[in-house]
VMD Tcl script that builds the backbone (N, CA, C; Angstrom):
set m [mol new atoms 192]
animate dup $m
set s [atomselect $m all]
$s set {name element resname resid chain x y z} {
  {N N UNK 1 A 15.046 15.134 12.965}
  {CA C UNK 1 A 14.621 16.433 12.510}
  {C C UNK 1 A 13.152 16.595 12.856}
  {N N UNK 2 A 13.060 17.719 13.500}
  {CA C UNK 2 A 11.208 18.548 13.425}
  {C C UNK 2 A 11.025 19.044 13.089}
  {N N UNK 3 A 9.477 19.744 12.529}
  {CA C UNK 3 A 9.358 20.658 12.046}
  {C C UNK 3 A 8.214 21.552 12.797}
  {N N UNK 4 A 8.706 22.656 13.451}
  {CA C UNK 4 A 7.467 23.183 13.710}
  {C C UNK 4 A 7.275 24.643 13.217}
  {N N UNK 5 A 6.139 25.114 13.630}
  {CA C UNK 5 A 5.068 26.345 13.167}
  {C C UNK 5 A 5.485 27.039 13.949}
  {N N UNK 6 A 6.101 28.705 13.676}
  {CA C UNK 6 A 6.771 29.565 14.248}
  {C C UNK 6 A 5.613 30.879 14.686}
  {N N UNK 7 A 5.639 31.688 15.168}
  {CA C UNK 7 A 3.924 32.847 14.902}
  {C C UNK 7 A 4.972 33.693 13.871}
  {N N UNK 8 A 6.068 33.712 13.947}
  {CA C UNK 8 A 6.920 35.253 12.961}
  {C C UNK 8 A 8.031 34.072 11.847}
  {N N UNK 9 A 8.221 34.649 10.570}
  {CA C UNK 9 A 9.045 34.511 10.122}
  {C C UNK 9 A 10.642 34.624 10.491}
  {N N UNK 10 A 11.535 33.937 10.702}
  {CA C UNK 10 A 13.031 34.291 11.211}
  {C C UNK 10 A 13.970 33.223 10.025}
  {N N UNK 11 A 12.846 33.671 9.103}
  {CA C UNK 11 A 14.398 32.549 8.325}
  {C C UNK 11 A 15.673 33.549 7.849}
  {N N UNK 12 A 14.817 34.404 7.491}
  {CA C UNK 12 A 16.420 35.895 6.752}
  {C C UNK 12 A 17.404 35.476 8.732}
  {N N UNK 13 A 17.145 35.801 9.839}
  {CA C UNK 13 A 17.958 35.835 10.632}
  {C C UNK 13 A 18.529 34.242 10.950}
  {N N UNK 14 A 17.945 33.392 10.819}
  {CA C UNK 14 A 18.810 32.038 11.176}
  {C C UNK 14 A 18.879 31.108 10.380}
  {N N UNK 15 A 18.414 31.434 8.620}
  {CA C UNK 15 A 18.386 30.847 7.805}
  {C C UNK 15 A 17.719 29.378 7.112}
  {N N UNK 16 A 17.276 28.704 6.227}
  {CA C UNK 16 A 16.470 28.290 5.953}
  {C C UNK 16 A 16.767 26.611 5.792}
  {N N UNK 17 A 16.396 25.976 5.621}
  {CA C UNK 17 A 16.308 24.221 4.890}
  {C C UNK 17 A 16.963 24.344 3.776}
  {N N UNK 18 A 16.698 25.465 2.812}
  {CA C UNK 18 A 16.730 25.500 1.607}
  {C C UNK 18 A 15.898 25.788 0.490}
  {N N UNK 19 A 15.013 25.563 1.419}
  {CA C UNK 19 A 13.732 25.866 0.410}
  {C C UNK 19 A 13.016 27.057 1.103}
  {N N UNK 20 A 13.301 28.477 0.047}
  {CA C UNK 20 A 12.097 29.535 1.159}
  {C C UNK 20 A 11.088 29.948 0.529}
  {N N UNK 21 A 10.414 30.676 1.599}
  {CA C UNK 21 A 8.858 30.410 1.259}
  {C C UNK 21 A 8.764 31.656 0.252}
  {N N UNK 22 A 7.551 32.091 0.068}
  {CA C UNK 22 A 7.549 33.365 -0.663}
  {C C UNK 22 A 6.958 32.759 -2.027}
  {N N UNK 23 A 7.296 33.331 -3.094}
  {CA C UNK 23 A 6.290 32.887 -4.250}
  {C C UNK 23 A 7.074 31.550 -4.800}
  {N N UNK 24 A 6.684 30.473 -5.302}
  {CA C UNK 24 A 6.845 29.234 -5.799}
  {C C UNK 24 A 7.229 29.097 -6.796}
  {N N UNK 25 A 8.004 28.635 -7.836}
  {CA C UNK 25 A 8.241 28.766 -9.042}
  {C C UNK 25 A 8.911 26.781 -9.274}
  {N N UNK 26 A 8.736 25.947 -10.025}
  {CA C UNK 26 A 8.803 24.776 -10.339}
  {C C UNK 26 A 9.687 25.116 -11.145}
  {N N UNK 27 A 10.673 23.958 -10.211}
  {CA C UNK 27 A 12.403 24.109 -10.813}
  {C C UNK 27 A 13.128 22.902 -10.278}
  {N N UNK 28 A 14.189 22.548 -11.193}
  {CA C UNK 28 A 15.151 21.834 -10.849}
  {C C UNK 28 A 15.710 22.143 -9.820}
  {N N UNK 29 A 15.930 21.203 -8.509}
  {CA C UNK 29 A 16.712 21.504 -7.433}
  {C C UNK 29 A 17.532 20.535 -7.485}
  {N N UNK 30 A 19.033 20.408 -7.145}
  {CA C UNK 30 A 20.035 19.871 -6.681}
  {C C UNK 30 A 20.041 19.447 -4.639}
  {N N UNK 31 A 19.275 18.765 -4.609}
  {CA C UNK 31 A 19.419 18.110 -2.779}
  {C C UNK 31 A 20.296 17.305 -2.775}
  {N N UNK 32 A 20.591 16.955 -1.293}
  {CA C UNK 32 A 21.732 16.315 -0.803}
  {C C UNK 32 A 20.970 15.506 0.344}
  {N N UNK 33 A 20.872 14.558 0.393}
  {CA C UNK 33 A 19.972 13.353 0.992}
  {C C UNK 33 A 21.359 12.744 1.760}
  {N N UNK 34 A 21.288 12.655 3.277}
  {CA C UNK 34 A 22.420 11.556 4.444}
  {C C UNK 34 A 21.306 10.979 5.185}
  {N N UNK 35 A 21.780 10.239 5.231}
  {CA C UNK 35 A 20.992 9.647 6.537}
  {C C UNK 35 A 21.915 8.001 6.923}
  {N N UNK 36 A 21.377 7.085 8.035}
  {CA C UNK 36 A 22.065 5.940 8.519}
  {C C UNK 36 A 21.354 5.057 7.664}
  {N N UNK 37 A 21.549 4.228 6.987}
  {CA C UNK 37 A 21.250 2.887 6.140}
  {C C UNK 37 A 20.929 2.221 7.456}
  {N N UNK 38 A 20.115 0.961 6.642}
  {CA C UNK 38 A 20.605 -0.090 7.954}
  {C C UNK 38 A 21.481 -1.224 6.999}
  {N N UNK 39 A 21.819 -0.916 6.100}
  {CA C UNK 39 A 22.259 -1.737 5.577}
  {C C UNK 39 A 24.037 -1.522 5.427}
  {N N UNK 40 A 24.239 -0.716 6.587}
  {CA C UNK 40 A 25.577 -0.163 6.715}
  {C C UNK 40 A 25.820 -0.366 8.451}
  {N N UNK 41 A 27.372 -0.432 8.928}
  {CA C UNK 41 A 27.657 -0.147 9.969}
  {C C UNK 41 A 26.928 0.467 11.083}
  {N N UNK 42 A 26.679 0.250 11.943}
  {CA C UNK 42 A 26.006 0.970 12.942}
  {C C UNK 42 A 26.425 2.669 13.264}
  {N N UNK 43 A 26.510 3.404 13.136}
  {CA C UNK 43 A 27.079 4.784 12.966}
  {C C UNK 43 A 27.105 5.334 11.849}
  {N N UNK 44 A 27.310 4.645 10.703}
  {CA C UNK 44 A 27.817 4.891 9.023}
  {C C UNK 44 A 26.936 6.064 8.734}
  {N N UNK 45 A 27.589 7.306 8.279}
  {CA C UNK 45 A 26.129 7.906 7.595}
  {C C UNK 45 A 26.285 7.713 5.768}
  {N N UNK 46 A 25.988 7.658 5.704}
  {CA C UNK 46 A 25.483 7.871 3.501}
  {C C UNK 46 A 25.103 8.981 3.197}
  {N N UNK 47 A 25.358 9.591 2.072}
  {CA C UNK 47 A 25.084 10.620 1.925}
  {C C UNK 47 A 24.984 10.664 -0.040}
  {N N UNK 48 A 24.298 10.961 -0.820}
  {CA C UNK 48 A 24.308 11.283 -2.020}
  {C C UNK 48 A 23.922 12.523 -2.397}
  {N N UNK 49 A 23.596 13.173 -3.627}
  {CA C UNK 49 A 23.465 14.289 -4.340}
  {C C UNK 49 A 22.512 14.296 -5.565}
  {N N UNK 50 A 21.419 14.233 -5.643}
  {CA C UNK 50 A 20.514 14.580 -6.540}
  {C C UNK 50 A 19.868 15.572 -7.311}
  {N N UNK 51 A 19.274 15.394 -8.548}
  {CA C UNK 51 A 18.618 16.296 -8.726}
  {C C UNK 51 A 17.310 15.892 -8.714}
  {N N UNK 52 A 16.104 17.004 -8.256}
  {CA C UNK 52 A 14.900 17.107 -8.248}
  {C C UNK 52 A 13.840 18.191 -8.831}
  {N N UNK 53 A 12.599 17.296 -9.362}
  {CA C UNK 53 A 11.816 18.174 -10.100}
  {C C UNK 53 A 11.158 18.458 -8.818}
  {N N UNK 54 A 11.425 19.744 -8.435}
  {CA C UNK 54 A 10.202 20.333 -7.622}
  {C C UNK 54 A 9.132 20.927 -7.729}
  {N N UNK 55 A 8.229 20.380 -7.351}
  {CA C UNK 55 A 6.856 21.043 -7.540}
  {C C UNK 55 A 6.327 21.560 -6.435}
  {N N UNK 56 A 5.763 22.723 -6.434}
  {CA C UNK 56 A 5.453 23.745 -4.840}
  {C C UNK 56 A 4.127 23.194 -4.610}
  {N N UNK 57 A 3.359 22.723 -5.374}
  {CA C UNK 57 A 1.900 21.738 -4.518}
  {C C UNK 57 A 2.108 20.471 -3.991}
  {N N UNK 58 A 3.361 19.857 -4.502}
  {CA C UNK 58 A 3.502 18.332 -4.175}
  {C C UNK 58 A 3.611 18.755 -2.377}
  {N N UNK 59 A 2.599 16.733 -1.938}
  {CA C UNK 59 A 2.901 17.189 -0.557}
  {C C UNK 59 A 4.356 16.394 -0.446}
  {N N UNK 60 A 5.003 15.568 -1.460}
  {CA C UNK 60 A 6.241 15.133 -1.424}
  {C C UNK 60 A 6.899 14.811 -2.968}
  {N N UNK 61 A 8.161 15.275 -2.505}
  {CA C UNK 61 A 9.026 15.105 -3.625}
  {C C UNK 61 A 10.057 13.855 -3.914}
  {N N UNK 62 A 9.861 13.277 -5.186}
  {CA C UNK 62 A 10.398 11.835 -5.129}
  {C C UNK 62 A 11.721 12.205 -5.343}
  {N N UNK 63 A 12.962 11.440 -5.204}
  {CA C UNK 63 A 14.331 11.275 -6.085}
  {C C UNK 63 A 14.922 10.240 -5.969}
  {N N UNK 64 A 15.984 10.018 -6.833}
  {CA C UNK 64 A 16.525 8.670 -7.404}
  {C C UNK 64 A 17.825 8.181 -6.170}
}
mol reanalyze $m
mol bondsrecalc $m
mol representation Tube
mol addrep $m
């Protein structure tokens, strides 16, 4: 995954991460975290379901 800096907004047309921008409000979010372990099969993906305290200043958000 990348992330880059667009000059125009296009998330209403191709939609977002999940998180959109606009005014901030600190809230419980429900994420969904996959990725490859290495502690799994070579291919394996993992995948769980969390909840998170989000905070709109954090430069990162922890979960369990």
């Amino acid at each position: 995954m990348a992330v880059i800096k667009l000059k125009s907004a296009i998330g209403a047309k191709t939609g977002t991460l999940g998180l959109k921008g606009g005014e901030c409000v600190k809230s419980k979010l429900q994420v969904v975290i996959s990725g490859y372990p290495s502690d799994k099969p070579e291919g394996d993906c993992a995948m769980t379901t969390c909840m998170v305290d989000y905070k709109c200043s954090a430069d990162a958000t922890p979960h369990t």
